[in-house]
matplotlib code that plots the C-alpha trace (Angstrom):
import matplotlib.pyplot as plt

x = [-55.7, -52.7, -50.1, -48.3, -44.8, -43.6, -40.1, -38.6, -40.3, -41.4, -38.3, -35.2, -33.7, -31.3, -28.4, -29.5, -30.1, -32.6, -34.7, -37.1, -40.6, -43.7, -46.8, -50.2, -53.4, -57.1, -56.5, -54.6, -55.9, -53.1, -52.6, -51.5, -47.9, -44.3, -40.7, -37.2, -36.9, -36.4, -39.8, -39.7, -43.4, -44.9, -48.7, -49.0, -52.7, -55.0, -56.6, -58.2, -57.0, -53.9, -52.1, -48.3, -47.6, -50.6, -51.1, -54.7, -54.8, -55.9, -53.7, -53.8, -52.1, -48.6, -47.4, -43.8, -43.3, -40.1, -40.9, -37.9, -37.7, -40.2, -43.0, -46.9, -48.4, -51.0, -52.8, -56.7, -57.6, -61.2, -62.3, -65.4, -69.0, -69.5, -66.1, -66.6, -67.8, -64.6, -61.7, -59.2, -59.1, -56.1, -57.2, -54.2, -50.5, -46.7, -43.3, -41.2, -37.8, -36.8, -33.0, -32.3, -30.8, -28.5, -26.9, -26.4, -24.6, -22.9, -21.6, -20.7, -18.9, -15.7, -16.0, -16.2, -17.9, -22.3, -23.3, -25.0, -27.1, -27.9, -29.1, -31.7, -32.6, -33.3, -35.2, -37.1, -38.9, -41.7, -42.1, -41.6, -43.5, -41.7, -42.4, -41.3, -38.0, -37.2, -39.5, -38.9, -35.1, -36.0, -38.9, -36.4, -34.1, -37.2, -37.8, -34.4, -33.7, -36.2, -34.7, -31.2, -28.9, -25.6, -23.4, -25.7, -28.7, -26.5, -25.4, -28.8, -29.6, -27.2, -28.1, -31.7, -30.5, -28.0, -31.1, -33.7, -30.5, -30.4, -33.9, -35.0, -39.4, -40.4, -42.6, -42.6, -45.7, -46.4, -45.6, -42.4, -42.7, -44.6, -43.4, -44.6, -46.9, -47.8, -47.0, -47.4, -50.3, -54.1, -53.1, -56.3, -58.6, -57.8, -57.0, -60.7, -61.7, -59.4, -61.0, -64.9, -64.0, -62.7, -65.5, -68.1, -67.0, -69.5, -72.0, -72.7, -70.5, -71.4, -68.9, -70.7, -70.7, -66.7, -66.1, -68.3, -66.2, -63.0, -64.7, -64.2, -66.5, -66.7, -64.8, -61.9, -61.7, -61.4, -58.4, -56.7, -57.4, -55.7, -52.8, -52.2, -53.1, -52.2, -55.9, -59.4, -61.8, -63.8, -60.6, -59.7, -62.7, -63.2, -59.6, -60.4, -63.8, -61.8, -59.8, -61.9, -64.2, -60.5, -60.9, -64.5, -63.2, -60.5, -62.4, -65.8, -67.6, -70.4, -71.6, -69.6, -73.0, -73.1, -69.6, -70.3, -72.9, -71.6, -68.1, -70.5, -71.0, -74.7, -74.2, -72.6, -71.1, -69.2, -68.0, -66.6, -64.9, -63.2, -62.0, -60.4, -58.8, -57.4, -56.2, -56.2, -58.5, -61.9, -63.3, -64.0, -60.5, -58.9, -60.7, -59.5, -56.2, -56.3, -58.5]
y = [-147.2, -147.7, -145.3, -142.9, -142.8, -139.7, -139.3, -136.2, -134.9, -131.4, -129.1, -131.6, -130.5, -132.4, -130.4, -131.1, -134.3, -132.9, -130.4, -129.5, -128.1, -127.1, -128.0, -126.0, -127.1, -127.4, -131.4, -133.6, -135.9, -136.5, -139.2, -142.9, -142.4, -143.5, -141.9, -142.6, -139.9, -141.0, -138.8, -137.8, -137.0, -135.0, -134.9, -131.1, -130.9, -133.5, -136.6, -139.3, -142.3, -143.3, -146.5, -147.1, -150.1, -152.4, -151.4, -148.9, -147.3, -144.2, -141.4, -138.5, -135.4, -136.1, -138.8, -138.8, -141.4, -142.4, -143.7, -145.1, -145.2, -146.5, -147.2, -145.9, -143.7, -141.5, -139.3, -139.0, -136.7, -136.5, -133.2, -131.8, -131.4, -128.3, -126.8, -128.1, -125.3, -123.2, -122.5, -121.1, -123.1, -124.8, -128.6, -130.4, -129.1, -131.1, -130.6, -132.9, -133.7, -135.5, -136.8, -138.6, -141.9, -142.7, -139.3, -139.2, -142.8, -141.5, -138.2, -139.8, -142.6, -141.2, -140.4, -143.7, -146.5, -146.5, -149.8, -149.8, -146.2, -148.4, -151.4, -148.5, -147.4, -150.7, -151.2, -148.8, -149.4, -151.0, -147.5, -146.3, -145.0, -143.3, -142.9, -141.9, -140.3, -141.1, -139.3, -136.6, -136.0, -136.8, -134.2, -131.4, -131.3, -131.8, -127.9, -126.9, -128.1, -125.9, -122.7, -123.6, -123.0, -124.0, -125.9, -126.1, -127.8, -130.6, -131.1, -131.8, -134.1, -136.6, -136.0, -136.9, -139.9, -141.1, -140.6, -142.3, -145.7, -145.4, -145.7, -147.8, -146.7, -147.8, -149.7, -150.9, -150.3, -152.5, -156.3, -158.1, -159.7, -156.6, -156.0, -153.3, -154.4, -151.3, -149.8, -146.7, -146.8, -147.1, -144.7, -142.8, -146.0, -147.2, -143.0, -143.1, -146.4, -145.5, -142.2, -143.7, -146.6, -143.9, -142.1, -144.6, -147.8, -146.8, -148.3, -151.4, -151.1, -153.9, -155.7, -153.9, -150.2, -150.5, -152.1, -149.8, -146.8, -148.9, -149.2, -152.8, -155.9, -157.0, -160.6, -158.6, -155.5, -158.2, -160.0, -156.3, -155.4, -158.0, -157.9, -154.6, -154.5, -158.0, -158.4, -158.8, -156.1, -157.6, -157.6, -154.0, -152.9, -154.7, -153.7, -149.8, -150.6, -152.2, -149.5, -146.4, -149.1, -149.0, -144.7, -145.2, -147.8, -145.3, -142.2, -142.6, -144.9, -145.9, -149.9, -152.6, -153.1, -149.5, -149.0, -152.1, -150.6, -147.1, -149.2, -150.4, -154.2, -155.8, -157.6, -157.8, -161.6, -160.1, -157.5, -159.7, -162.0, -159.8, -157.2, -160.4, -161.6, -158.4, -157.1, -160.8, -160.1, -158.9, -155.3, -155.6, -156.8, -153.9, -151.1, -153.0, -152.7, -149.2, -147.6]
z = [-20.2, -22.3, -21.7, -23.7, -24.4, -23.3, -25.6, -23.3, -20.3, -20.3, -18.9, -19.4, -22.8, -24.8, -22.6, -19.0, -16.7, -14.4, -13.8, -10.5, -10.9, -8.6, -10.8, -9.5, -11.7, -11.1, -11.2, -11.8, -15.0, -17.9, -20.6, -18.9, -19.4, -19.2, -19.9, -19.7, -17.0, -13.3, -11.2, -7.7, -6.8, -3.4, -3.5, -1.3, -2.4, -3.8, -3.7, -6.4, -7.8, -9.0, -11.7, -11.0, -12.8, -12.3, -9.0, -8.9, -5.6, -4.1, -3.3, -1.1, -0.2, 1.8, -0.5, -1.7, -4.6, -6.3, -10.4, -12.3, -15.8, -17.9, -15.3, -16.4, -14.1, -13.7, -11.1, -11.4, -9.3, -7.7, -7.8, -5.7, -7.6, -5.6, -7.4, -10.6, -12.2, -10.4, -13.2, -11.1, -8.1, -7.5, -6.5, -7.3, -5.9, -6.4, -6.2, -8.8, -9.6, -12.8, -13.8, -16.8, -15.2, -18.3, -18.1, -14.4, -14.1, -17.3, -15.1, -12.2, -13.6, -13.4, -10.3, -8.6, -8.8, -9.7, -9.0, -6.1, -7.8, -10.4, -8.7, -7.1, -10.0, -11.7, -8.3, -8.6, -12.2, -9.6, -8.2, -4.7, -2.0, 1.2, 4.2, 8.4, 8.6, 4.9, 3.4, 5.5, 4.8, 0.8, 1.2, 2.8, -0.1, -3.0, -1.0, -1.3, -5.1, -5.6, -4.6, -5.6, -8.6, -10.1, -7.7, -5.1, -7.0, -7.9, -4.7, -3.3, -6.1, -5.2, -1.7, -2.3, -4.3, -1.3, 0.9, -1.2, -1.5, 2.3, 3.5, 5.5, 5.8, 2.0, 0.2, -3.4, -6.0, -9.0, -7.9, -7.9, -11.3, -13.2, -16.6, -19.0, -21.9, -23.0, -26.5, -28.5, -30.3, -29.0, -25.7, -26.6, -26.5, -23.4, -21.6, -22.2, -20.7, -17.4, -16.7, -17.5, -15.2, -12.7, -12.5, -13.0, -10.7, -7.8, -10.8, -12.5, -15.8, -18.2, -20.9, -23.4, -22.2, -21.6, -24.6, -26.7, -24.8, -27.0, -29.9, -29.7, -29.5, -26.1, -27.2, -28.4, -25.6, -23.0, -24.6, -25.3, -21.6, -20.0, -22.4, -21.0, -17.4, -16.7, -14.9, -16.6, -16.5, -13.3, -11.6, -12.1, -11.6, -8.0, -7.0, -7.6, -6.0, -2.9, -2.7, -2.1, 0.4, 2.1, 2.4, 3.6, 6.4, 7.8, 7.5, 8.0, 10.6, 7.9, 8.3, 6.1, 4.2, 3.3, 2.0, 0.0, -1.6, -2.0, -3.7, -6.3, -4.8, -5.6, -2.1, 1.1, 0.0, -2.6, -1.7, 1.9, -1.0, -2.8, -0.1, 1.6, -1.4, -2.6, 1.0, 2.9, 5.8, 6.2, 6.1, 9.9, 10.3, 8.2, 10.2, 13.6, 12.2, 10.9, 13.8]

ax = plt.figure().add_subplot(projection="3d")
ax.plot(x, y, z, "-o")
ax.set_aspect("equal")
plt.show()
C-alpha cells in the first residue's frame, strides 16, 4: 500500500505546534500515510494489523507508540463478523498527541540548547514502541494533556518528551537502514492491495489476483511492490502470515500444524522455514519462550 502524504494533520493549524486528541471510531482503517507531524499513539481498544515503516505486525490494545516525522503507518483493525453489521459500536479507542518537530526545536531554541531532542527525533523516524515503567510515565501525562490548557498543557508536553529521551524499556520499528520510497501518487492502488492482502492472507492469493487488484500486469506489480515495501509480494505476505501464527502461539494452545494452516501455509515445512527465518527459532521454540 503506498502511503498518502498527509500535508497538515487534522487539528494542528498553521498557528499551533501540537495538539492532543482522544479518537473513538468503529475501526480503525485509514489511507497508508505519512506527515511531517511527530504522533504519540495509545491503542485503549482494538486489535488488527498494523505497517510502521516496513515492519507488518500485529497490534493490540495497551500499545504506546512514538512515530517521527515522515514515517507511513497505518492501523488495520480486525473487526468481529458477529459486529459487522453494528454501526455504533466503538471497536477501535486512542489517545494521541501530535507536535510539529520543526516548530518545537524552533521554540525552544532560545532557551538552551536542542541537540540531544533532535537526535530523538531523528531517532525516532524508525518508530517507537514503549514499554515497563516508560511507558507508564509517557502514558500518565498523554491522560493529563488531555485535560489541560494554557500553561499547563505545554508543560506536560516537554515532560512527555524528556520522558520518552530518557527511557530506558523501548524498542525500535522499521529496521535500522529503512528509508521511505513512497511518493504521492498511486496511494489508492496500493491502499487497496494492503487491506485485500489484510483480509485475505489466511488464503492462497495468486500473482494474478493481487496484481489485477493494481490494475497492473503481474511483471510490472511485482517490480512496483518491491520498490515500495522493500520486500517482494511472497515476503510480505508470509511475514503478516507469520505474524498472526505468532498471536495463535501465545493465546491459543492449538497444534503447530493447525496454526500453519489457519496462517494460510500449504504445509507444515513451510511454514517451519519461514517462521524461523523471519523470527530465528522455531514455532515450538517461540511458544517455550513466550509461555
Amino acid at each position: 500500500m503506498k502511503p498518502v502524504l498527509t500535508i497538515k494533520t487534522d487539528g494542528i493549524s498553521s498557528d499551533n505546534i501540537f495538539t492532543a486528541k482522544e479518537i473513538k471510531l468503529r475501526h480503525f482503517s485509514g489511507e497508508f500515510h505519512f506527515h511531517e507531524e511527530c504522533q504519540l499513539v495509545y491503542v485503549l481498544k482494538s486489535n488488527g494489523k498494523r505497517i510502521i515503516g516496513d515492519l507488518v505486525d500485529n497490534y493490540e490494545s495497551g500499545e504506546l507508540i512514538f512515530l517521527g516525522s515522515n514515517i507511513p503507518h497505518v492501523w488495520h483493525s480486525t473487526i468481529d463478523p458477529e459486529n459487522a453489521d453494528i454501526k455504533d459500536d466503538v471497536h477501535a479507542h486512542s489517545l494521541s498527541l501530535f507536535f510539529n518537530p520543526e516548530k518545537l526545536i524552533c521554540h525552544l531554541a532560545p532557551f538552551g540548547k536542542t541537540s540531544r531532542l533532535e537526535s530523538f527525533l531523528k531517532t525516532s523516524q524508525r518508530g517507537i514502541e514503549f514499554a515497563g515503567h516508560s511507558k507508564q510515565l509517557i502514558l500518565d501525562q498523554l491522560i493529563l494533556i488531555l485535560k489541560q490548557e494554557g500553561l499547563q498543557k505545554i508543560i506536560t508536553l516537554l515532560n512527555i518528551l524528556d520522558i520518552m529521551m530518557a527511557a530506558e524499556e523501548y524498542s525500535y520499528l522499521a529496521s535500522i537502514n529503512y528509508i521511505n520510497h513512497y511518493q504521492y501518487q498511486d496511494s489508492k492502488r496500493m491502499d487497496q492491495v494492503f487491506k485485500f492482502i489484510f483480509n485475505n492472507f489466511r488464503e492462497d492469493i495468486s500473482l494474478e489476483t493481487i496484481s489485477g487488484i493494481a490494475a497492473m500486469n503481474p511483471h510490472a506489480f511485482c517490480r512496483f511492490f518491491k520498490s515500495r515495501t522493500q520486500k517482494s509480494f511472497t515476503e510480505f505476505v508470509n511475514e503478516i502470515r507469520i505474524s498472526f501464527a505468532c498471536k495463535l502461539l501465545k493465546d491459543t494452545d492449538n497444534s503447530i500444524t493447525d496454526i500453519a494452516y489457519e496462517c494460510g501455509f500449504n504445509n507444515v515445512s513451510n511454514f517451519n522455514r519461514f517462521f524461523k527465518k523471519i523470527n530465528k527459532k522455531s514455532p515450538r521454540e517461540y511458544r517455550r519462550l513466550i509461555n
